[in-house]
N, C-alpha and C positions, 0 to 999 in steps of 0.2 A: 368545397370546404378544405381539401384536402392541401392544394395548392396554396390556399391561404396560408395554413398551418406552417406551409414550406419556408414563403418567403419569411413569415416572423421566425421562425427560428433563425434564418440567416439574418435577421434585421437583432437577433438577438434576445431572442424571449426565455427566458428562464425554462428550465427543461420540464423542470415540477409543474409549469401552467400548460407546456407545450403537451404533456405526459395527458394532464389533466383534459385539456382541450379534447383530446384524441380520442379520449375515454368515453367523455362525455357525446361525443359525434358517434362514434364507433353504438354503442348504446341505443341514444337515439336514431341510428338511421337501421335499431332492428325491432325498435319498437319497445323496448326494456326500459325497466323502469333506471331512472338518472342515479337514484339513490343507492344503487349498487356502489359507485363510486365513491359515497362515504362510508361504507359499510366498511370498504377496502381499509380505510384510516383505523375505522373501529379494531377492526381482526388483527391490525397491529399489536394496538397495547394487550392481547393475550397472547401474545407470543414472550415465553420466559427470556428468551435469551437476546432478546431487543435491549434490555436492563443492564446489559452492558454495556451500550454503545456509548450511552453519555458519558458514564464514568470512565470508559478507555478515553474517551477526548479529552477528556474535563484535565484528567491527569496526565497524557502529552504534552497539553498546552501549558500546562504548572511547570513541569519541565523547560520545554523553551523558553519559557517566558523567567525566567531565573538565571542563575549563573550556572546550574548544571551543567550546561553544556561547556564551558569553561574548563570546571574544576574536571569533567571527563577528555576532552584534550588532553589537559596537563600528562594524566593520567599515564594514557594510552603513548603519550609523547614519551614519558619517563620512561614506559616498556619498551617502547620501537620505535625511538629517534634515531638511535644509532646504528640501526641497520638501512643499510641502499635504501632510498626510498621510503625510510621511516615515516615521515613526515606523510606523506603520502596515504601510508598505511594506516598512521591514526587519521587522518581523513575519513579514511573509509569507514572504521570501526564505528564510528562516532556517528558518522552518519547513518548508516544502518540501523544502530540503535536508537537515536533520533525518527525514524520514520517508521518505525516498529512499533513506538508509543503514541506520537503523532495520527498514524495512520495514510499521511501527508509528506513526501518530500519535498513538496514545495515548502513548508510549514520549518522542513530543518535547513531550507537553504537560507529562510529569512534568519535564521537561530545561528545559522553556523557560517553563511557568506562575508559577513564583513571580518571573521577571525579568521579563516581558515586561508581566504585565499590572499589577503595581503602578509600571512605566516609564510605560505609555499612560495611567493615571489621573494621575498627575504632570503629565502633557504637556496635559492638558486633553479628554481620550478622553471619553466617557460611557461607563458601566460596561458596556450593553448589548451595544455596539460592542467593547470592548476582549475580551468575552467571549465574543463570538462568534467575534472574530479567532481567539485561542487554541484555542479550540473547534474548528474548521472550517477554519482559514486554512493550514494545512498537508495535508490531504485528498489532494489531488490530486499528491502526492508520489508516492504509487504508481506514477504512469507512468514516471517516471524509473528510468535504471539507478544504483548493483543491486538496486531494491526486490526483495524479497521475494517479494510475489504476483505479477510479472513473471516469476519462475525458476520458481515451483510451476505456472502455467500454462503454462510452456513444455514443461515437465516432463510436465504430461497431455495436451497437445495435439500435441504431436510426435508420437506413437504415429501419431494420426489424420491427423495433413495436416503432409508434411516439410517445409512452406516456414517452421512454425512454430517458429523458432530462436530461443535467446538472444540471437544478434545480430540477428535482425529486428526482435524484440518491444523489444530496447535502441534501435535507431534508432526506428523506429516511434514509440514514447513521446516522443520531443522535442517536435516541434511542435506536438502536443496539451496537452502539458505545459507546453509556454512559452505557448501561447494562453492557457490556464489564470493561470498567473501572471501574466501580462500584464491580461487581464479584471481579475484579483482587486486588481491594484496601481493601476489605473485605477478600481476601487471606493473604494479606501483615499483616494486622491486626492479624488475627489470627497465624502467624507466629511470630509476633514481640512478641504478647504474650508468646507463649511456650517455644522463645526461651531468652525471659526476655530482651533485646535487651534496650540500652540506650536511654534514650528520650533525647527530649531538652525542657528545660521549654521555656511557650508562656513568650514572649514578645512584648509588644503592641510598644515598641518604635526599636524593632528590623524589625515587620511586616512591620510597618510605612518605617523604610527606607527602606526597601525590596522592598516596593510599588512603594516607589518615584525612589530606581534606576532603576527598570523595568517599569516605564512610559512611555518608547516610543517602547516595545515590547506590552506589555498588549494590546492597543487599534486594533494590527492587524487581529485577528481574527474577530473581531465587523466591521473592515475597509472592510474586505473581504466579511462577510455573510451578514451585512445590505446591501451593496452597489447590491449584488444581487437581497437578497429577498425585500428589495425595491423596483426594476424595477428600480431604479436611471440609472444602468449599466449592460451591459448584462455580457455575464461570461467573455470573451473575454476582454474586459474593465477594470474590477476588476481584472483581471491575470495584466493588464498593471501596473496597481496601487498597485497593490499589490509589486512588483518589483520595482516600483519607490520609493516608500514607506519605503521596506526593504535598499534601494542603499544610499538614502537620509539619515534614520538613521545610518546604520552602517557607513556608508564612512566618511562621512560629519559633522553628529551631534556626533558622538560616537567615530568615529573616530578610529575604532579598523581594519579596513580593509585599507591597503595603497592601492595607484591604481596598485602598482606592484603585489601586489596578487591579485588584483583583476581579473584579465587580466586568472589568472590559475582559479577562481571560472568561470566566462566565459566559457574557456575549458574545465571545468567536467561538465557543462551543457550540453554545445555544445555535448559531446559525448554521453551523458544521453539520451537527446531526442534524439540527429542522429542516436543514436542505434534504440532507440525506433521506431520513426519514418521510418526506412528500415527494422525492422522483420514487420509493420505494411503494407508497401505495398508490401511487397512480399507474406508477408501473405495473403492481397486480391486479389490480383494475384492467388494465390493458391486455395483461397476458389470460387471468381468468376468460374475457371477450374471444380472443384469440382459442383459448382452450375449446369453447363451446361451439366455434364456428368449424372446428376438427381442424385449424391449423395447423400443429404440430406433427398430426397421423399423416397430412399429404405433405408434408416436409420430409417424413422419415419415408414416407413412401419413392418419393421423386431422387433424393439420395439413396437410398438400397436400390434402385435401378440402376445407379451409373456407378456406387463407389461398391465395390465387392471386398477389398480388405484393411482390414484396420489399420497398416500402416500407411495406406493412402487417408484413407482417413484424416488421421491426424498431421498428416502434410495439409491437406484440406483444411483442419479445421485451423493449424497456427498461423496458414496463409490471412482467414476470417479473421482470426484475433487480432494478429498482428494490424490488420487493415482498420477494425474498429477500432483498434488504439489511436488511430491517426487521427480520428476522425471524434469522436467522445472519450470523456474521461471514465477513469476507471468504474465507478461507484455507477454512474447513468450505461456503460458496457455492461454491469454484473445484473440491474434489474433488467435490462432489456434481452440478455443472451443467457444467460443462464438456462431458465426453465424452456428452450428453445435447447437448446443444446444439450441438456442432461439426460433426456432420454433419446435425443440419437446417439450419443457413446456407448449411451448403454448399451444399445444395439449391437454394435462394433465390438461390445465385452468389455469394453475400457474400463474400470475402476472408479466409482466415481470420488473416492479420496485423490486418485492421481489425475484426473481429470480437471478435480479444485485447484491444483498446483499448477499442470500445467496452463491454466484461464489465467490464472494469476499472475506468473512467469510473464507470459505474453502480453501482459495489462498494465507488467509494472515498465518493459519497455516503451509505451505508449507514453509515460513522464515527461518522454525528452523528444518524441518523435513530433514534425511536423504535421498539418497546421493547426492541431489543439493542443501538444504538450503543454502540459498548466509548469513545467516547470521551466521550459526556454521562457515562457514570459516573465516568471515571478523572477529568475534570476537578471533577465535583462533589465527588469527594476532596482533589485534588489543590490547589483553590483552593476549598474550604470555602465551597458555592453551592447553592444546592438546585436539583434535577435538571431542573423544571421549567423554571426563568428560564433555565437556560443551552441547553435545547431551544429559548427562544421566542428568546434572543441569536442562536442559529446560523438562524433561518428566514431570513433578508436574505442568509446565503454559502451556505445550500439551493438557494434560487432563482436565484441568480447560476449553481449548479453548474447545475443544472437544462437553462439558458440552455446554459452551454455544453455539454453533451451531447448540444443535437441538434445544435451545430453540428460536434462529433464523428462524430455518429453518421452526418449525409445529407451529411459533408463527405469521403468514404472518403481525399481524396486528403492530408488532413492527416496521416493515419496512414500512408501509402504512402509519400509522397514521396520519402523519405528511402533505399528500401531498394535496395541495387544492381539 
């Protein structure tokens, strides 16, 4: 059976049936009743903070799917066009917060590829650069709140260690995150320099309307992170508001979404989470199996024999990560390694707030890496490139990620700092 299972996943089987399959074999070859496996769907819908997943989508894809991303260019252009690299820079900005509400940088390359990188070849970019930017230059979006893979690992990590909250994991992510952007705009910079690249002079009356046409994007991030770390609303609430908030501007006020398209953003939600949502209970279907067969205890047993300190360890584990990036996407890496891995760190003492960060860090490189990056393919659709050239564009923002992953990783207090 097992071998079976092999080849269709290589022939291409949906992960949520492969998950499912597995569950259901694993089960019956111990004699358990099959029905455990629906039970797993059930135990979802009581989990509170599941209720936000749809609405962090819902309202991502309201976003891209409007002119926002537009009028935030503009924006960010009228701040840091004039510097080295400007152009560059609002690149990045853009994209980051594009895949932070998304959840997806595939999702902001479809949003922001056909603007950004025929802007950067105008500007005097070289293609390989401008392609990588696009590529890569949004990645690290993940850390931010309300991505996505932030909610689903809080989601399976909570079980295991309660310090593991949406609002840890939301603080947490900043300062890793703006290290990140910071590194990446400080690359852009010294790119724009070497390679002399156009600026645009500041304009105080160009920033001004930039400002005032993005007035009713600007306040959502403030809408989103006061409303939590005020205690006004728990995360579940701000997922609501968040969503009613993005529906209201663009539909309504903005007016750039009719409700006939609306109706198709709906359904690439709807399928975004339902995917999500079925590799995640078949996932703990599979891990619960796993749990009872004392998997985990001779996992942690056969590693405390060979690995004696933490900092191999975690050489160890961002080798593992890194490798799983290659190979599955983020969301199918977080059900399947997480609860596998939360309690050997702990082991090690690692922290499991910084341990969220560091999985993440190494998950969001996985984007661009070879042969599952979901983002080399979307982009080589998306800007009509073949899959190779835009692998060798993204190797210069790999190694930059690279860079900053151990300073993630042996820096625990970046990921700390922040949490009460």
């Amino acid at each position: 059976m097992g071998w079976l299972l092999g080849i269709l996943a290589l022939l291409g089987l949906p992960m949520f049936a492969l998950f499912g399959a597995l569950a259901l074999w694993a089960y019956g070859s111990q004699g358990m009743d099959a029905a455990i496996v629906i039970n797993e769907l059930k135990r979802l819908t009581a989990m509170p903070t599941l209720q936000a997943l749809p609405m962090f989508a819902l309202a991502g894809y309201v976003l891209a799917g409007s002119r926002a991303s537009e009028r935030l260019l503009r924006l960010t252009r009228a701040a840091f066009g004039w510097m080295p690299g400007g152009l560059a820079v609002v690149g990045v900005v853009v994209c980051t917060f594009l895949t932070a509400f998304t959840g997806a940088s595939g999702v902001t390359i479809v949003a922001l590829g056909g603007l950004l990188l025929p802007a950067m070849l105008r500007n005097g970019y070289d293609e390989k650069t401008a392609l990588g930017l696009v590529t890569s230059g949004g990645n690290m979006g993940v850390l931010f709140a309300p991505s996505l893979p932030l909610i689903l690992y809080a989601i399976l990590a909570q079980p295991i260690s309660g310090e593991v909250t949406l609002d840890a994991l939301f603080r947490a992510g900043i300062l890793p995150g703006l290290l990140c952007v910071a590194a990446f705009c400080a690359y852009c910079v010294w790119r724009g320099r070497r390679a002399a690249v156009r600026r645009d002079p500041f304009s105080a009356r160009e920033l001004g309307a930039a400002l005032w046409e993005a007035k009713w994007e600007l306040p959502l991030p403030f809408v989103v992170l006061g409303a939590i770390y005020s205690g006004v609303l728990v995360v579940g609430e701000a997922a609501v508001l968040t969503a009613a908030y993005a529906l209201v501007v663009e539909v309504l006020i903005q007016r750039e979404i009719p409700w006939r398209r609306l109706t198709y953003l709906v359904r690439d939600t709807v399928i975004l989470v339902g995917g999500v949502l079925l590799i995640l209970g078949m996932g703990m279907a599979i891990t619960n199996w796993l749990v009872d067969q004392e998997v985990p205890q001779q996992i942690l047993d056969w590693v405390g024999a060979r690995v004696s300190h933490p900092l191999l360890f975690l050489v160890l584990l961002n080798a593992v990560l890194l490798l799983a990036g290659c190979v599955m996407d983020i969301y199918t890496a977080t059900v399947v390694l997480v609860p596998l891995l939360a309690p050997l760190a702990a082991r090690y003492g690692i922290h499991p707030v910084h341990l969220a960060i560091v999985f993440l860090a190494n998950l969001a490189i996985g984007y661009s890496t070879p042969p599952v990056g979901m983002n080399l393919f979307i982009a080589a659709i998306r800007l009509d490139r073949p899959l190779l050239k835009l692998a060798a564009a993204s190797l210069p923002w790999m190694a930059l990620m690279l860079v900053l992953l151990l300073a993630i990783t042996y820096c625990p207090s970046l990921s700390l700092a922040l949490l009460p």
